[in-house]
C-alpha positions as CSV (number, residue, x, y, z in Angstrom):
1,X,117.4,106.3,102.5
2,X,114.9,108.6,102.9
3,X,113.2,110.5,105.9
4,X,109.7,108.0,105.9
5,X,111.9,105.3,104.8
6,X,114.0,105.7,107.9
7,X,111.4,106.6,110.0
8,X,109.5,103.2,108.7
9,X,112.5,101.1,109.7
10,X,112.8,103.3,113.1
11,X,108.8,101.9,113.5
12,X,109.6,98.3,112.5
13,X,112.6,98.2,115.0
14,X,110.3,99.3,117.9
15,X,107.2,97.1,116.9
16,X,109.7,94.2,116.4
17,X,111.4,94.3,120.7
18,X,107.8,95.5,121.6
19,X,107.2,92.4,123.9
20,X,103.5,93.6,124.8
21,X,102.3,92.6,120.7
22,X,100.1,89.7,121.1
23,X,100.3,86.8,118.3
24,X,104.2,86.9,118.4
25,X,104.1,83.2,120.0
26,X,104.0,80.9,117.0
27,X,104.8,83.5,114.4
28,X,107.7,83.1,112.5
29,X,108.1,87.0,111.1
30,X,106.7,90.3,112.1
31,X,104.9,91.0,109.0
32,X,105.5,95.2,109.1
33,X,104.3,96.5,105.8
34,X,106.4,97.3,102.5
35,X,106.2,99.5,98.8
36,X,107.2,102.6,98.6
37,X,107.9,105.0,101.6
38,X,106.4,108.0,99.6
39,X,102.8,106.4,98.7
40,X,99.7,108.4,98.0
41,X,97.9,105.3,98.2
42,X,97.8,102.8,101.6
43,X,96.5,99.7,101.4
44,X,95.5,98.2,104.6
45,X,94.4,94.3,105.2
46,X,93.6,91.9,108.1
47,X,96.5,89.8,108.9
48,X,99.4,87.9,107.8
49,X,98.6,84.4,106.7
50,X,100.9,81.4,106.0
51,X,103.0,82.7,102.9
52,X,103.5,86.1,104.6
53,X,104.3,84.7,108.2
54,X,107.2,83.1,106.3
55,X,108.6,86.0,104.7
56,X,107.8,88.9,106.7
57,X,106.0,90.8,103.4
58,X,102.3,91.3,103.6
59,X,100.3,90.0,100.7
60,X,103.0,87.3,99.0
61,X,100.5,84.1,98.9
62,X,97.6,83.5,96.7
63,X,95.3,86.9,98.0
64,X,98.8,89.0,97.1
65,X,98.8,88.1,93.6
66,X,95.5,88.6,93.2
67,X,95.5,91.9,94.9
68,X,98.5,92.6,92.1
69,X,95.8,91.6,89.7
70,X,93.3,94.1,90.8
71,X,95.9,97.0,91.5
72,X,96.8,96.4,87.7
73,X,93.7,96.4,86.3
74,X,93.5,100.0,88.0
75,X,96.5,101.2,86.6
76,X,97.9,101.1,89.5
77,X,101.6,99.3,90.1
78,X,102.3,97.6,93.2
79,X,105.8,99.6,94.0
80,X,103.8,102.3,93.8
81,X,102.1,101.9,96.7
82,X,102.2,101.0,100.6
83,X,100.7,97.6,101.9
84,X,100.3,96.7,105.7
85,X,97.7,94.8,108.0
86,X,95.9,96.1,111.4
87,X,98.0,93.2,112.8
88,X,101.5,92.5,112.4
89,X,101.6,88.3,113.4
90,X,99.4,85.8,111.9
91,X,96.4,84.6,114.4
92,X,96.9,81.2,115.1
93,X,94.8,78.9,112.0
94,X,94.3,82.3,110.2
95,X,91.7,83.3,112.5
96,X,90.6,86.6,112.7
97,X,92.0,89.1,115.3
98,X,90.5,90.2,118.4
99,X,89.4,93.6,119.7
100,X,92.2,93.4,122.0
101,X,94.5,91.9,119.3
102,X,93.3,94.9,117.0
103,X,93.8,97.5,119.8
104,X,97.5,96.3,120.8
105,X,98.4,97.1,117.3
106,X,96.8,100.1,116.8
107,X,99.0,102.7,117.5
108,X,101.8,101.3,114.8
109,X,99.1,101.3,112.1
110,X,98.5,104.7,113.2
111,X,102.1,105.5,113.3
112,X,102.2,104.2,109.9
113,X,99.8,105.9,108.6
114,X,101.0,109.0,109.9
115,X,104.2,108.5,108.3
116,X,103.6,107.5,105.0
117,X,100.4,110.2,104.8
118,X,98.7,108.5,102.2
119,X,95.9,110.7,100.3
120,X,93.8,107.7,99.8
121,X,93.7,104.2,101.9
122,X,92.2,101.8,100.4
123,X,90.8,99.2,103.4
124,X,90.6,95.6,102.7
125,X,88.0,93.6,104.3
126,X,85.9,95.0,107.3
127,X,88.9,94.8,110.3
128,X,90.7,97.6,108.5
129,X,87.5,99.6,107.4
130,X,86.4,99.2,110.9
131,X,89.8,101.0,112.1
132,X,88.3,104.2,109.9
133,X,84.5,103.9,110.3
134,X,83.8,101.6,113.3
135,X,80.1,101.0,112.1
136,X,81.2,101.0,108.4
137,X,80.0,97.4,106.8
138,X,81.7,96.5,103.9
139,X,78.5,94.9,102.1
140,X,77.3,98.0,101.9
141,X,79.7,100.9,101.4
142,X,82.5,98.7,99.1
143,X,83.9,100.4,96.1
144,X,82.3,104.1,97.2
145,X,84.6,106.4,97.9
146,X,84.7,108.4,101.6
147,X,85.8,110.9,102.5
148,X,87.0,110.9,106.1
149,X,89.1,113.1,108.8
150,X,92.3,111.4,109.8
151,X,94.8,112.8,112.3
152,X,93.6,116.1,111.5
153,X,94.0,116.2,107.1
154,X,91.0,114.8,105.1
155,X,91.6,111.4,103.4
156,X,89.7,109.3,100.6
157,X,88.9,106.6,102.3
158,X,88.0,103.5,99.5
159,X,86.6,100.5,101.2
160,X,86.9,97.1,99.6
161,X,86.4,93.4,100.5
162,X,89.8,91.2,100.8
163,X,91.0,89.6,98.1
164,X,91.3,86.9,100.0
165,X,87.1,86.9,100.1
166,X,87.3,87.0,96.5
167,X,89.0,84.0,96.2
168,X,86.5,81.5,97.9
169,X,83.5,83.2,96.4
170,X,82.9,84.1,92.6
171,X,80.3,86.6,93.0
172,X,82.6,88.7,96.0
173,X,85.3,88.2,93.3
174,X,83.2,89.9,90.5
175,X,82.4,92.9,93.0
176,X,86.3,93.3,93.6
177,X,86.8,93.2,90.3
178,X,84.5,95.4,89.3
179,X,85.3,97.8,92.3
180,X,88.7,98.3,91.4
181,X,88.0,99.1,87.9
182,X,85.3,101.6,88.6
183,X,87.6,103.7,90.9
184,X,90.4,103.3,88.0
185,X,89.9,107.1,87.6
186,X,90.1,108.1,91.0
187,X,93.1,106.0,91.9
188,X,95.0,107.4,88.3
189,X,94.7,110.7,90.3
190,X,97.5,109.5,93.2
């Protein structure tokens, strides 16, 4: 195993007995994160839904495969790269998290991220763009690129909407689609 790997694991172990993590009542799994240990690119979502509750893997149900969809349309392969949420339990009827929610899991996803010391991350839906830019809104800076300060090392910081977005409405399904492919170059890169 190898150094992030194990220091991954070390992180799930802890986030796992930490007691103080909201959402755990009702959830079946910690939903952690999982790819690749030594990933240039992080993908970051919202939360664990149904699918993912019940395996522990983020991204597994219907907004996974088409987030494989879009990461292959890049060029980009899914064991390539590292996939968590900015919450580790699925909110009760899938609802979105709370600020306090959000805040109680920060310091894993920043442990994560710290870890793994991705060159780009690649936020999915506004939660996780929020943890970067607090102001950012995804309707207006998705598929563009930023480049951001984190933890004292610049990072490429490339904003999308969720998948899961993309699959209740067409035309935010087009934009993803189209997102992904223009930032094919760029993502080749990592």
């Amino acid at each position: 195993m190898s150094h992030k790997a194990d220091e991954l694991e070390k992180l799930k172990a802890k986030a796992s007995k930490d007691q103080t993590l909201p959402l755990r009542e009702g959830a079946k799994n910690l939903v952690f994160g999982d790819g690749n240990p030594e990933a240039k690119i992080f993908l970051l979502g919202e939360a664990p839904g149904k699918n993912e509750d019940e395996q522990g893997l983020p991204f597994v149900g219907a907004a996974g495969k088409f987030l494989d969809k879009l990461l292959e349309s890049a060029g980009v392969k899914r064991e390539d790269v590292w996939i968590s949420n900015v919450v580790y339990f699925r909110p009760p009827e899938n609802r979105p998290p709370t600020a306090k929610e959000l805040a109680a899991f920060a310091s894993y996803v920043e442990q994560q991220l710290k870890v793994i010391n991705p060159k780009i991350v690649i936020t999915l839906g506004r939660f996780s763009l929020n943890t970067f830019l607090p102001d950012g809104k995804i309707t207006k800076i998705h598929g563009n690129p930023q480049k951001i300060k984190w933890n004292d090392q610049e990072i490429t910081l490339l904003p999308m909407y969720h998948p899961s977005a993309g699959l209740r409405s067409p035309d935010v399904r087009k934009l993803l689609e189209e997102d992904f492919l223009n930032n094919k170059v760029l993502l080749a890169k990592f």
